[in-house]
C-alpha positions as YAML, in Angstrom:
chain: A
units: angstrom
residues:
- id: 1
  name: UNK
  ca: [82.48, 24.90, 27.38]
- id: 2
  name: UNK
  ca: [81.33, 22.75, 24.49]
- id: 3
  name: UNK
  ca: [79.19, 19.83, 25.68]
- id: 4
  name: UNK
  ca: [79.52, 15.81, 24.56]
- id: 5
  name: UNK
  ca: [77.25, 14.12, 22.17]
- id: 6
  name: UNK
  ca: [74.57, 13.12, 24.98]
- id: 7
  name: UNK
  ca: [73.26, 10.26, 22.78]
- id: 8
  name: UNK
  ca: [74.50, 6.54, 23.04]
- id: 9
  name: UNK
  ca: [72.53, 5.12, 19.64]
- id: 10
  name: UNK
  ca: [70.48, 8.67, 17.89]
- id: 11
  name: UNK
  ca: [72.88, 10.12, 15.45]
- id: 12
  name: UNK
  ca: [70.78, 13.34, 14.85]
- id: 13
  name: UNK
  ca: [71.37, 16.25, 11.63]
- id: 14
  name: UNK
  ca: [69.43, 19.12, 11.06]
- id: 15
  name: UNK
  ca: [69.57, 19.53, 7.06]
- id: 16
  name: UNK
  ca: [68.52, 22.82, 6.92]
- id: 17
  name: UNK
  ca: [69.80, 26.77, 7.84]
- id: 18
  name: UNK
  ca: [67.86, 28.96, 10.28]
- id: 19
  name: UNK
  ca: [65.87, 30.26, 7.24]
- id: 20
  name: UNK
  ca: [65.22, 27.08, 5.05]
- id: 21
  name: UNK
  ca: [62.05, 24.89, 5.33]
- id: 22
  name: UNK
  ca: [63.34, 22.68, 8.45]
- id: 23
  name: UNK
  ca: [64.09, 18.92, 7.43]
- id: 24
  name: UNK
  ca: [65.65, 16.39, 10.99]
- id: 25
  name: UNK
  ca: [67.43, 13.49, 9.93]
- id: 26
  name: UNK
  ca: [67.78, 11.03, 12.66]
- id: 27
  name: UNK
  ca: [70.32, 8.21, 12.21]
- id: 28
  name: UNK
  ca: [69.45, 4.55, 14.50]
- id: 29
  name: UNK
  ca: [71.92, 1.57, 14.30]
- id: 30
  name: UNK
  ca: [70.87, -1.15, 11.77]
- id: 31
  name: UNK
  ca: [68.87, -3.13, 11.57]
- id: 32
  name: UNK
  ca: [66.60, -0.12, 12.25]
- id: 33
  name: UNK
  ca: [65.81, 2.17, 9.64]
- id: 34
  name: UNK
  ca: [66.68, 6.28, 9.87]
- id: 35
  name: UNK
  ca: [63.80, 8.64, 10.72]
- id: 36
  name: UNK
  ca: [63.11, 11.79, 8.44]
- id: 37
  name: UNK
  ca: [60.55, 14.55, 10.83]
- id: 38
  name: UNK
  ca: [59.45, 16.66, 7.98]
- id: 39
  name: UNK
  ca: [59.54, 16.69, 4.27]
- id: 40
  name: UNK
  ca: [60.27, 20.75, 3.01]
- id: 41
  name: UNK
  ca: [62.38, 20.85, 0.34]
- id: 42
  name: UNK
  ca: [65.39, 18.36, 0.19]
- id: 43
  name: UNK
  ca: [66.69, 18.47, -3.17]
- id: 44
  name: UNK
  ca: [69.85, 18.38, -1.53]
- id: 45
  name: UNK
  ca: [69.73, 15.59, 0.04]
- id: 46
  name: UNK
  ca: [71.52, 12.95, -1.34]
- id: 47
  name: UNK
  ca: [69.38, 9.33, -2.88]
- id: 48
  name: UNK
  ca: [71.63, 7.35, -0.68]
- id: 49
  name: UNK
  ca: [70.44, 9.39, 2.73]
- id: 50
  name: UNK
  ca: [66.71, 9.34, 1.40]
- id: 51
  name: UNK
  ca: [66.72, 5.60, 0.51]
- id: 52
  name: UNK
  ca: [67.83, 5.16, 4.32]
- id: 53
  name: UNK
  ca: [65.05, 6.56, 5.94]
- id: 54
  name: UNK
  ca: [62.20, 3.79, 7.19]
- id: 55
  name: UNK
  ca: [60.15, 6.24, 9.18]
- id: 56
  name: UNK
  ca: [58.80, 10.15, 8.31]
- id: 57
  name: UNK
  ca: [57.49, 12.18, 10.77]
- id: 58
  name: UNK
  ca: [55.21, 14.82, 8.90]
- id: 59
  name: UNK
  ca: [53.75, 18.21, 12.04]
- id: 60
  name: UNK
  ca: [51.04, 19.16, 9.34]
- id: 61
  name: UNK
  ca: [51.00, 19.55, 5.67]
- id: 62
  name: UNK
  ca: [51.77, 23.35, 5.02]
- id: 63
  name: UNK
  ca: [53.72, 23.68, 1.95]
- id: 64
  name: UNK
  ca: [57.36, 24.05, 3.67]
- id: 65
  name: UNK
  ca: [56.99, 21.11, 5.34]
- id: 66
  name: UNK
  ca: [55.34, 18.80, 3.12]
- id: 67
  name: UNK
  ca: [56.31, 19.71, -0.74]
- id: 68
  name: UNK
  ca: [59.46, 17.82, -0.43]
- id: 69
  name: UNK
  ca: [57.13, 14.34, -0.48]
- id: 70
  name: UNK
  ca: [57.21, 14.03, -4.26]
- id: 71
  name: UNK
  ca: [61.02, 13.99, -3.96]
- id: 72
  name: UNK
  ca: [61.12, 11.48, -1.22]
- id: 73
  name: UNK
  ca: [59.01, 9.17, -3.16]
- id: 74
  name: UNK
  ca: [60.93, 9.61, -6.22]
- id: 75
  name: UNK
  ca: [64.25, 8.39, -4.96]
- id: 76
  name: UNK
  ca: [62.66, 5.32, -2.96]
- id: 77
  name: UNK
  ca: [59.90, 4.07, -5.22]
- id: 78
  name: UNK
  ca: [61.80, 0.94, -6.81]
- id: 79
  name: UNK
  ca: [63.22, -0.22, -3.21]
- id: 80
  name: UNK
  ca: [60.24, -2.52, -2.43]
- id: 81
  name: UNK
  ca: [60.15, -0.95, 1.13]
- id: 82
  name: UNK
  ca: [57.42, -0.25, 3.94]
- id: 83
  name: UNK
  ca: [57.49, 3.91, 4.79]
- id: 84
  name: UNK
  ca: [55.86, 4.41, 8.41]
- id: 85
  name: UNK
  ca: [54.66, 7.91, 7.54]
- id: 86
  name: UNK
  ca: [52.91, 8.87, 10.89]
- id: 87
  name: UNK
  ca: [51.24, 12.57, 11.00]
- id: 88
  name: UNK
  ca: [47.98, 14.70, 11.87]
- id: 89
  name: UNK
  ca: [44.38, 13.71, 10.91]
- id: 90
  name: UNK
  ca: [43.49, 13.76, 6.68]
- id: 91
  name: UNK
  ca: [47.33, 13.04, 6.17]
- id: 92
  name: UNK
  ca: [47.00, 10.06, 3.96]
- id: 93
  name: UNK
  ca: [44.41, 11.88, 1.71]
- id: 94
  name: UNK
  ca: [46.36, 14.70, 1.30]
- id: 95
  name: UNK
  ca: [49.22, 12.11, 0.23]
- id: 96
  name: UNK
  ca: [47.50, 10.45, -1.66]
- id: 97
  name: UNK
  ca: [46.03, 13.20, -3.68]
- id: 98
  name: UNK
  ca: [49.30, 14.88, -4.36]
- id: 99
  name: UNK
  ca: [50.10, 11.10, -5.42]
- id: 100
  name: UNK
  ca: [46.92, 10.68, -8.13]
- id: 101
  name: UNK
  ca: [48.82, 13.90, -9.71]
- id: 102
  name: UNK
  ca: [50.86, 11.55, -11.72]
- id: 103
  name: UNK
  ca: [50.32, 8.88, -14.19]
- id: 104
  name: UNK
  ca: [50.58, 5.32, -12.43]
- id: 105
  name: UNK
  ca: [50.29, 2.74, -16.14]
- id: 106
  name: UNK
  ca: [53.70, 1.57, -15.78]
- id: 107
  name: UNK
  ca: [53.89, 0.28, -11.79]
- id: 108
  name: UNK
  ca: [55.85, -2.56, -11.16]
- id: 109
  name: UNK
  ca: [55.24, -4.98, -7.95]
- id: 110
  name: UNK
  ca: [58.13, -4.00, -6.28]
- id: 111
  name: UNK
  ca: [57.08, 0.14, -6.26]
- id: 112
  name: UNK
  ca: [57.21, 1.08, -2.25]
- id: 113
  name: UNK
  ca: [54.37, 1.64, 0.11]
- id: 114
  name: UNK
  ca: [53.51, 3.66, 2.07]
- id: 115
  name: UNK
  ca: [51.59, 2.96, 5.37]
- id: 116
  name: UNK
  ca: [50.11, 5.68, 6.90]
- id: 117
  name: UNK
  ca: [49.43, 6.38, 10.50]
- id: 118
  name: UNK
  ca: [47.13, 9.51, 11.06]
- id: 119
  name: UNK
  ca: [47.50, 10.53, 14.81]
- id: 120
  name: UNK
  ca: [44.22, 11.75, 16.85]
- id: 121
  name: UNK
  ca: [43.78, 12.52, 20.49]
- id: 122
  name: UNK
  ca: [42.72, 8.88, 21.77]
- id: 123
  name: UNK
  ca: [43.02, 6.69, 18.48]
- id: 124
  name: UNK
  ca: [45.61, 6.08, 15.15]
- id: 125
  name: UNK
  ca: [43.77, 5.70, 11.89]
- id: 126
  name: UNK
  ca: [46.07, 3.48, 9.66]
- id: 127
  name: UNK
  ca: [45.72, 3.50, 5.91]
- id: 128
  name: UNK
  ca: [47.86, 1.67, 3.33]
- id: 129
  name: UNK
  ca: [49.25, 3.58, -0.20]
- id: 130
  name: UNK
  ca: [50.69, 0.79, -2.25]
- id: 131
  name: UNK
  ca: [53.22, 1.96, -5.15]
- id: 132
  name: UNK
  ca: [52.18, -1.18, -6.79]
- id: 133
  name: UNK
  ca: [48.63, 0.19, -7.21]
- id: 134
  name: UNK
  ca: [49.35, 3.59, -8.24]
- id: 135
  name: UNK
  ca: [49.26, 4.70, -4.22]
- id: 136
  name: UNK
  ca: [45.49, 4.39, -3.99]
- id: 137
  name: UNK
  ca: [44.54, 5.22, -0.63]
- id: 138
  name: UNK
  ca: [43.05, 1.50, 1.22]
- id: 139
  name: UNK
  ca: [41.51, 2.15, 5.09]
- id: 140
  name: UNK
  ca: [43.27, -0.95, 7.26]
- id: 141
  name: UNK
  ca: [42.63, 0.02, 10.58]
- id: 142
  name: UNK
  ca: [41.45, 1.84, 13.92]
- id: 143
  name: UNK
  ca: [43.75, 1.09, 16.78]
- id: 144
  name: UNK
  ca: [43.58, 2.96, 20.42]
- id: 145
  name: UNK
  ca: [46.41, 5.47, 21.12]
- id: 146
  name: UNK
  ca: [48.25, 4.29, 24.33]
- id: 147
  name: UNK
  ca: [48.94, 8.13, 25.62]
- id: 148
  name: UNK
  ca: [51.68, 9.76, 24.05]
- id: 149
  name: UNK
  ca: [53.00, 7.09, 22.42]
- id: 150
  name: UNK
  ca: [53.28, 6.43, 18.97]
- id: 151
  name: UNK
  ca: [55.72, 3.89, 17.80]
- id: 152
  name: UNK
  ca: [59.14, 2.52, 18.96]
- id: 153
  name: UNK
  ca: [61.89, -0.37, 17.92]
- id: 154
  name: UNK
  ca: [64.94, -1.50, 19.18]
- id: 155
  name: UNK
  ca: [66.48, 1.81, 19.21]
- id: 156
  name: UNK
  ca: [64.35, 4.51, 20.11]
- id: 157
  name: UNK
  ca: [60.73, 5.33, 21.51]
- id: 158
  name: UNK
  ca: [58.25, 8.06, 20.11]
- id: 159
  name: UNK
  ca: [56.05, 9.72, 21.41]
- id: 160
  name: UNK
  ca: [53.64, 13.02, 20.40]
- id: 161
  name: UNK
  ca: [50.26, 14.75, 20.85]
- id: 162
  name: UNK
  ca: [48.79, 17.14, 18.83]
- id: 163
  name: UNK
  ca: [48.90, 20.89, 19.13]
- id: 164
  name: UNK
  ca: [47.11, 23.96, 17.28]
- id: 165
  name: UNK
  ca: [48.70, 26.10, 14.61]
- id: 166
  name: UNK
  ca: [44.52, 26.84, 13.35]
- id: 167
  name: UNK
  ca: [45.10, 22.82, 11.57]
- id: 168
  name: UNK
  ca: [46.36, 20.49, 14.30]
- id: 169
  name: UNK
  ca: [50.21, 19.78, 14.42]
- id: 170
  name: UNK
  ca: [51.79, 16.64, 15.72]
- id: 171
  name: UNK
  ca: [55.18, 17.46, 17.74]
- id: 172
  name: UNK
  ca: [57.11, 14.71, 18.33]
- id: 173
  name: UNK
  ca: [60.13, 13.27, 21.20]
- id: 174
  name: UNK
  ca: [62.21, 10.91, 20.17]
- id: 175
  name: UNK
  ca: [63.81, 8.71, 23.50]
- id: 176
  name: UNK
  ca: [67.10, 6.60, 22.90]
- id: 177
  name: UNK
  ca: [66.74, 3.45, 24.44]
- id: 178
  name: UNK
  ca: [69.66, 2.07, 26.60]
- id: 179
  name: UNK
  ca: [71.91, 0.33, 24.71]
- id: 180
  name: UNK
  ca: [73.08, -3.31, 26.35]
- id: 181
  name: UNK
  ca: [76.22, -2.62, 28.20]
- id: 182
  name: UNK
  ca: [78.05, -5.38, 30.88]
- id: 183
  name: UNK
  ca: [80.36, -3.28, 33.52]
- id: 184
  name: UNK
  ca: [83.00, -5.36, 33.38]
- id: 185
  name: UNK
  ca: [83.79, -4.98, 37.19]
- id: 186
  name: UNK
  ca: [80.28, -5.45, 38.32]
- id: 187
  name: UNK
  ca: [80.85, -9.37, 36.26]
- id: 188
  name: UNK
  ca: [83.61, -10.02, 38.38]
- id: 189
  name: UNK
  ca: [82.18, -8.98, 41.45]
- id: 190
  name: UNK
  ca: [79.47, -11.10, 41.03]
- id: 191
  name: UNK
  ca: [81.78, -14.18, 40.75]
- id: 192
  name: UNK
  ca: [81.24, -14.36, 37.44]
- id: 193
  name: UNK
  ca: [83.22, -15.53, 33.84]
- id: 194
  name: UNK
  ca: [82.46, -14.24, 30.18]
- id: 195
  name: UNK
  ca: [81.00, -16.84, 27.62]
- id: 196
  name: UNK
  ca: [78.26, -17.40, 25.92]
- id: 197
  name: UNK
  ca: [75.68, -16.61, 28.41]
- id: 198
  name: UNK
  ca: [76.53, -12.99, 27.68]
- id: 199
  name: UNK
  ca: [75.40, -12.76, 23.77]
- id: 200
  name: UNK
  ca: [72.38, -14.65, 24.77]
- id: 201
  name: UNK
  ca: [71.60, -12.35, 27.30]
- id: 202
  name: UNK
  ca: [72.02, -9.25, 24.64]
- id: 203
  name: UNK
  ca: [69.92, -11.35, 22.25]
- id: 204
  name: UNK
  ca: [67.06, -11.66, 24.68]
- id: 205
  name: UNK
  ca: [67.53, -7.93, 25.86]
- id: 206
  name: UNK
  ca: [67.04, -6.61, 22.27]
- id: 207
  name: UNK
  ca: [64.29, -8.94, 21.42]
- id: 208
  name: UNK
  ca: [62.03, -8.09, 24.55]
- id: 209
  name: UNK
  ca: [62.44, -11.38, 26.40]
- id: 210
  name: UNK
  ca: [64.06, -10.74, 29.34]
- id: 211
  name: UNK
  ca: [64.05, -12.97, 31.92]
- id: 212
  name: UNK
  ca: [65.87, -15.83, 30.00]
- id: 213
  name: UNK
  ca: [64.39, -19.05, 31.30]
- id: 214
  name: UNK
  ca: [67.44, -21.08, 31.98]
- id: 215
  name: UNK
  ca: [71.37, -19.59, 31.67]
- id: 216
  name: UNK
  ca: [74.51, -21.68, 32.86]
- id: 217
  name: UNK
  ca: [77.31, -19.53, 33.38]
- id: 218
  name: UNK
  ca: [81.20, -20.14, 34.51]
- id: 219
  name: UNK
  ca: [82.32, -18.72, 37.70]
- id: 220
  name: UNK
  ca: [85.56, -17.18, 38.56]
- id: 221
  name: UNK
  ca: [87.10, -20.17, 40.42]
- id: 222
  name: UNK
  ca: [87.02, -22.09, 37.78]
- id: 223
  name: UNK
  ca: [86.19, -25.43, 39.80]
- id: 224
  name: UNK
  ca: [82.28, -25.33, 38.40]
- id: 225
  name: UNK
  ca: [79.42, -23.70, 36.56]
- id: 226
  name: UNK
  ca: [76.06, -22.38, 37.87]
- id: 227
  name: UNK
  ca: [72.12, -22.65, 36.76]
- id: 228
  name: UNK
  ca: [70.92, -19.30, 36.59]
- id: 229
  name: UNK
  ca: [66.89, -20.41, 36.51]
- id: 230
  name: UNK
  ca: [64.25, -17.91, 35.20]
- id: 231
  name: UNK
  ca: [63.75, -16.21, 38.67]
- id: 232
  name: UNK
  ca: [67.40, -15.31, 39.03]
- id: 233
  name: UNK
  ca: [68.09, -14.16, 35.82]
- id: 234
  name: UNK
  ca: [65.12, -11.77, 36.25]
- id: 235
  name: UNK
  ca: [67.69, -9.78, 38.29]
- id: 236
  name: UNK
  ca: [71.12, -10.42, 36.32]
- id: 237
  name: UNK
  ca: [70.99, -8.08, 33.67]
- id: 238
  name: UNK
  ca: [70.41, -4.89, 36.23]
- id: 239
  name: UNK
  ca: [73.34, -6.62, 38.57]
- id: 240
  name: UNK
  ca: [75.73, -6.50, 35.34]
- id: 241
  name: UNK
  ca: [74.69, -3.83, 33.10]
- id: 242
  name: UNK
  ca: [77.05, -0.19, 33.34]
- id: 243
  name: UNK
  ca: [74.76, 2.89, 34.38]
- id: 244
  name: UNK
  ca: [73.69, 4.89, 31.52]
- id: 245
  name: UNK
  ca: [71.72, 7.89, 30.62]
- id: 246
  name: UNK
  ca: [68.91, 8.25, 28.52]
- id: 247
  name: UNK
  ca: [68.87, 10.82, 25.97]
- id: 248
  name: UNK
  ca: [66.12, 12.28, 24.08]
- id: 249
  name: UNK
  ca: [65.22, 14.55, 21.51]
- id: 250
  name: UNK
  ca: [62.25, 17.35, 20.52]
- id: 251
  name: UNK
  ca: [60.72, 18.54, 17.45]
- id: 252
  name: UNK
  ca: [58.37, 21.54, 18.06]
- id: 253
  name: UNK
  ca: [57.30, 23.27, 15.45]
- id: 254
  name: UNK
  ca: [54.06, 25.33, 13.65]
- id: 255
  name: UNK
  ca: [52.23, 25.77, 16.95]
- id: 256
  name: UNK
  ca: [50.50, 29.00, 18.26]
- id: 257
  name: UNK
  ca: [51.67, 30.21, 22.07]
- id: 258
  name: UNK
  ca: [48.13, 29.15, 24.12]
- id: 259
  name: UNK
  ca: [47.42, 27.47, 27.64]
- id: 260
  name: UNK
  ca: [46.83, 24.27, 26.50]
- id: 261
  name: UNK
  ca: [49.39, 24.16, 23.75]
- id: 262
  name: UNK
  ca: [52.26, 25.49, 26.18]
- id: 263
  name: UNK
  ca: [50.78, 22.23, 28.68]
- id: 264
  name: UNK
  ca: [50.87, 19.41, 26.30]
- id: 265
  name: UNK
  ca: [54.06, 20.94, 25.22]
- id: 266
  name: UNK
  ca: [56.09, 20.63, 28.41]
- id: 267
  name: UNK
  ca: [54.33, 17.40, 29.38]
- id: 268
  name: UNK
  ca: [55.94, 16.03, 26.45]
- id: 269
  name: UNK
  ca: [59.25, 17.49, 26.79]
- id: 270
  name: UNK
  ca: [59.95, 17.34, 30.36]
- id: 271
  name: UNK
  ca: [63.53, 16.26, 30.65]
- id: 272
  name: UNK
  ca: [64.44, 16.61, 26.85]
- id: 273
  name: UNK
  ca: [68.13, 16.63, 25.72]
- id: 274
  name: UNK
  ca: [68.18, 18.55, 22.83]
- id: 275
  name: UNK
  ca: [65.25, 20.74, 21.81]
- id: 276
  name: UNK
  ca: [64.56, 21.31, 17.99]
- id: 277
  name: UNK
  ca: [61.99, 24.48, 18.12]
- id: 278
  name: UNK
  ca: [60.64, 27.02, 16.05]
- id: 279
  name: UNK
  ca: [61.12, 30.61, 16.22]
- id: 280
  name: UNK
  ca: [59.91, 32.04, 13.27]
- id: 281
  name: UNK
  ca: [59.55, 36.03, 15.06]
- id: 282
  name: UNK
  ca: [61.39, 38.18, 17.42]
- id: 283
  name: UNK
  ca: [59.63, 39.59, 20.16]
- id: 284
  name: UNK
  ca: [58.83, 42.38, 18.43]
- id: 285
  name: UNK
  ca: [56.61, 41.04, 16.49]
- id: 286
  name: UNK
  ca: [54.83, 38.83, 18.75]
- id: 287
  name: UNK
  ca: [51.35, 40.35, 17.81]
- id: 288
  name: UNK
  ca: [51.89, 38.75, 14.28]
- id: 289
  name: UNK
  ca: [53.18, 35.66, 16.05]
- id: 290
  name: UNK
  ca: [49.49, 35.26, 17.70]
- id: 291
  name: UNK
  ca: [48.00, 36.16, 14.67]
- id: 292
  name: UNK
  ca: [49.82, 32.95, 12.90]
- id: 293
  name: UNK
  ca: [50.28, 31.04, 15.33]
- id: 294
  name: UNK
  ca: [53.55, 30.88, 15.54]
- id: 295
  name: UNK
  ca: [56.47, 31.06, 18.17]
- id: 296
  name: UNK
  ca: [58.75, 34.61, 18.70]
- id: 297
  name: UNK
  ca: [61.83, 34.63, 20.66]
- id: 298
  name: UNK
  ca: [59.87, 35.71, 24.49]
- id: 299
  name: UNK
  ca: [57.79, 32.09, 23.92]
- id: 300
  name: UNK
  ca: [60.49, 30.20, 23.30]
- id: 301
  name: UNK
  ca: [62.99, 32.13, 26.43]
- id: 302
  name: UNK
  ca: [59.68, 30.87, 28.55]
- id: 303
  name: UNK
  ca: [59.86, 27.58, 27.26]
- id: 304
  name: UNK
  ca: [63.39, 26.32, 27.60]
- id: 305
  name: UNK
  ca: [63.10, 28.09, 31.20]
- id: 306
  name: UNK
  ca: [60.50, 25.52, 31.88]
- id: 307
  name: UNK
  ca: [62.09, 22.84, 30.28]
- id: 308
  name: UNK
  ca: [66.20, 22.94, 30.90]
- id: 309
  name: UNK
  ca: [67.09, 21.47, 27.35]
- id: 310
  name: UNK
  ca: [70.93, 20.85, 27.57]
- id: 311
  name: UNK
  ca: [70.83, 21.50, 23.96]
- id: 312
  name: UNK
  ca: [68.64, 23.99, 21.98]
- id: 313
  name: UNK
  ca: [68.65, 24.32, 17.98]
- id: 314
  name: UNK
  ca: [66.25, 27.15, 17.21]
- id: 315
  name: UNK
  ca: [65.03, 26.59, 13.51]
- id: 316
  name: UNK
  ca: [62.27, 28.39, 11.13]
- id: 317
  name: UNK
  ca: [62.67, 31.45, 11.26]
- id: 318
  name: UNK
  ca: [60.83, 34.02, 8.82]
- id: 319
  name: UNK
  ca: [62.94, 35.15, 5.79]
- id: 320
  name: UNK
  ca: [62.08, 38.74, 6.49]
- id: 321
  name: UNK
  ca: [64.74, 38.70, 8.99]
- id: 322
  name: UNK
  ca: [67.34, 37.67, 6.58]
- id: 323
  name: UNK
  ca: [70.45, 39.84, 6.64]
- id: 324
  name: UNK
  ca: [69.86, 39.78, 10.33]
- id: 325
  name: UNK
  ca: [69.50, 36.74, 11.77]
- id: 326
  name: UNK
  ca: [71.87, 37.55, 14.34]
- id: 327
  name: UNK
  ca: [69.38, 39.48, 15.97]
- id: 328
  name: UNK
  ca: [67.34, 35.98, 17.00]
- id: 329
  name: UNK
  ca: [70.46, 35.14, 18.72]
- id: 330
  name: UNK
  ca: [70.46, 38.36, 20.65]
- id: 331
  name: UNK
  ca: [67.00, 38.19, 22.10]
- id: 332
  name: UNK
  ca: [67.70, 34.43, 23.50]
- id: 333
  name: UNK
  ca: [68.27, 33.75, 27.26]
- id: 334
  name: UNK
  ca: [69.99, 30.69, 27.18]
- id: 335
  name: UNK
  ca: [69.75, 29.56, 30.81]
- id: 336
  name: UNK
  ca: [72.76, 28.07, 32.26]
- id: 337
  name: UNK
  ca: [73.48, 23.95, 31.18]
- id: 338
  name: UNK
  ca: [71.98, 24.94, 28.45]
- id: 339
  name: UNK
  ca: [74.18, 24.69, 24.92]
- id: 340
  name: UNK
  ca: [72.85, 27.11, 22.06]
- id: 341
  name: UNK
  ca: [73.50, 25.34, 18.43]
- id: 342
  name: UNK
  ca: [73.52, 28.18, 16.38]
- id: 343
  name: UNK
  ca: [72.88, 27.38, 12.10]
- id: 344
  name: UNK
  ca: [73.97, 29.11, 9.12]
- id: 345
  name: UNK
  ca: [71.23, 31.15, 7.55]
- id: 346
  name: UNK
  ca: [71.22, 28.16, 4.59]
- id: 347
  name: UNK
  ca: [72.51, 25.21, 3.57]
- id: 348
  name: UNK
  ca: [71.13, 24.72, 0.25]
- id: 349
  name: UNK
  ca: [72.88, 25.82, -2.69]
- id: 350
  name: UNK
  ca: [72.76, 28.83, -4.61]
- id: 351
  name: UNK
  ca: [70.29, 29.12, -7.25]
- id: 352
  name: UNK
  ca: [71.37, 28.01, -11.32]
- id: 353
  name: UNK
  ca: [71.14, 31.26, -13.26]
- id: 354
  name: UNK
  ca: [71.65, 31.59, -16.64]
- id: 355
  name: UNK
  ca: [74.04, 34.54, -16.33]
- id: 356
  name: UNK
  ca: [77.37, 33.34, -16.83]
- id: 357
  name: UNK
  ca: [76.39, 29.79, -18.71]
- id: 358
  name: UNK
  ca: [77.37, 29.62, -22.67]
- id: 359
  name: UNK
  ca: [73.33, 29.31, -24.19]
- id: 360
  name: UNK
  ca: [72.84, 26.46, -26.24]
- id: 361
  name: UNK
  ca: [72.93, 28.15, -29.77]
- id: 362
  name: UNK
  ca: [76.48, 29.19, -28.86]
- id: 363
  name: UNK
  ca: [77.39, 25.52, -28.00]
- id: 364
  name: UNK
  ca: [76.15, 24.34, -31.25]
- id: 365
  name: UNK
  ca: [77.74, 27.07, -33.12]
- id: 366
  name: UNK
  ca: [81.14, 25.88, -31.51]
- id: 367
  name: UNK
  ca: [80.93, 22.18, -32.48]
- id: 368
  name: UNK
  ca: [80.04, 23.41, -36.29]
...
């Protein structure tokens, strides 16, 4: 039986088939901005979604998951906007230097930037790319890494750690927060009225300022109102609020199959929703799996045997199985709970040809 949607606030949409260079789009409620994890090729994708996007997530900078930058850039540069582009070590230079390829005499003020966060074990190197100065790469900062965590808003909090694929990769989990939400009978049986208390409660909750300091509030008789002081509204929210769960979702990809990968990888994802991994090989070929450090269908049956996803979208797998793709399917052990989202082998387009398109000489021919 299918499964709901799990998440509350993360809208999230794989852009790419089982086959294509893999490209997660996740969608936050404003006044967040969306979250791109990898940047393969996305010529598909339309201005509108890429001009949306506040946040990219880059694992390493391997062609198929990094040549779709150019493109990215291209369709934001004249929206004066801050990109939070958070990946490995050397990511910013290797940004920057695909950058310097083109010719910056004709930058405006209002070009985008780009600010860089390069993830290490115990520290984030951050490094600024202005538009506005042809995206010359500027040091700003050193700042410590607090664990796994990376970043986080209103919405959601990331977190990630590096793994090996021969170049470190940065997997990353993306955790909805709870979204505020008043049980309706819980307000009554605490005695208590709707009114304005209750969006200045949500306004504290979303800014981080919970307890309120002071909070008069209605009660149900009607005959007078109550000071709810700092120490008792410390309380109120958890006495109101409707239970939820907290949904998250994991992006594994590029990573070879050893010890101390497979720990940081299930420290990370213990308790994930939905599981976005890799499985570029069957198990038949798991000797050239080592040898590239990549995932084949036995890792991954270990892995979401560990972990429990109640979702799992396997993604990246090598175009030498095309024409039978099916067979990844086959070789999964899905373990019960657990919802397989299967993909089509693409979802980009079919190539332009020239068979079948008048040339231009005929064209010209016809208007004379």
């Amino acid at each position: 039986m299918k499964k709901q949607n799990p998440f509350h606030s993360l809208s999230p949409s794989f852009f790419s088939g089982l086959l294509d260079d893999p490209l997660l789009f996740i969608r936050v409620p404003p006044p967040e901005q969306n979250i791109l994890v990898d940047c393969g090729q996305l010529d598909h994708l339309a201005k509108r979604t890429l001009k949306s996007v506040g946040s990219l997530f880059i694992s390493h900078a391997h062609m198929d998951h990094f040549i779709g930058i150019d493109k990215f850039t291209r369709s934001i540069l004249v929206s004066s906007k801050t990109i939070d582009l958070f990946g490995p070590p050397d990511i910013s230079r290797k940004l920057a230097a695909k950058l310097q390829g083109y010719d910056w005499n004709l930058v405006e003020d209002f070009f985008c930037r780009f600010r860089v966060h390069e993830v290490s074990e115990d520290e984030i190197q951050i490094y600024s790319l202005p538009g506005a100065e042809g995206f010359k790469r500027r040091f700003i900062e050193t700042v410590d890494k607090n664990g796994r965590h990376l970043t986080e808003n209103r919405s959601v909090v990331v977190d990630g750690v590096l793994c090996d694929h021969r170049i470190p990769t940065l997997i990353v989990k993306f955790t909805e927060k709870p979204v505020f939400l008043i049980d309706e009978e819980r307000v009554s049986q605490q005695g208590l009225v709707r009114g304005p208390w209750i969006p200045q409660l949500k306004e504290h909750f979303y800014s981080g300022h919970l307890p309120l300091p002071v909070m008069t509030i209605e009660q149900c008789n009607g005959e007078r109102s109550i000071i709810i002081t700092e120490k008792e509204a410390h309380g109120l929210y958890e006495k109101i609020s409707k239970k939820q769960a907290v949904s998250s979702i994991g992006y594994l990809t590029d990573v070879g199959f050893s010890k101390s990968n497979i720990n940081k990888i299930l420290n990370l994802f213990e308790g994930v929703t939905l599981l976005v991994c890799e499985c570029t090989y069957l198990s038949a070929q798991l000797e050239k799996a080592r040898r590239s450090c990549h995932l084949c269908t036995s890792d991954l049956n270990q892995l979401i045997r560990e972990l429990q996803p109640d979702f799992l979208l396997p993604m990246h797998l090598s175009k030498t199985y095309l024409g039978k793709t099916h067979l990844l399917y086959e070789e999964l052990e899905i373990p019960d709970g657990c919802q397989l989202i299967k993909l089509p082998d693409r979802v980009t387009p079919e190539p332009i040809t020239p068979l079948g398109t008048p040339d231009l000489l005929t064209l010209s021919d016809h208007r004379n």
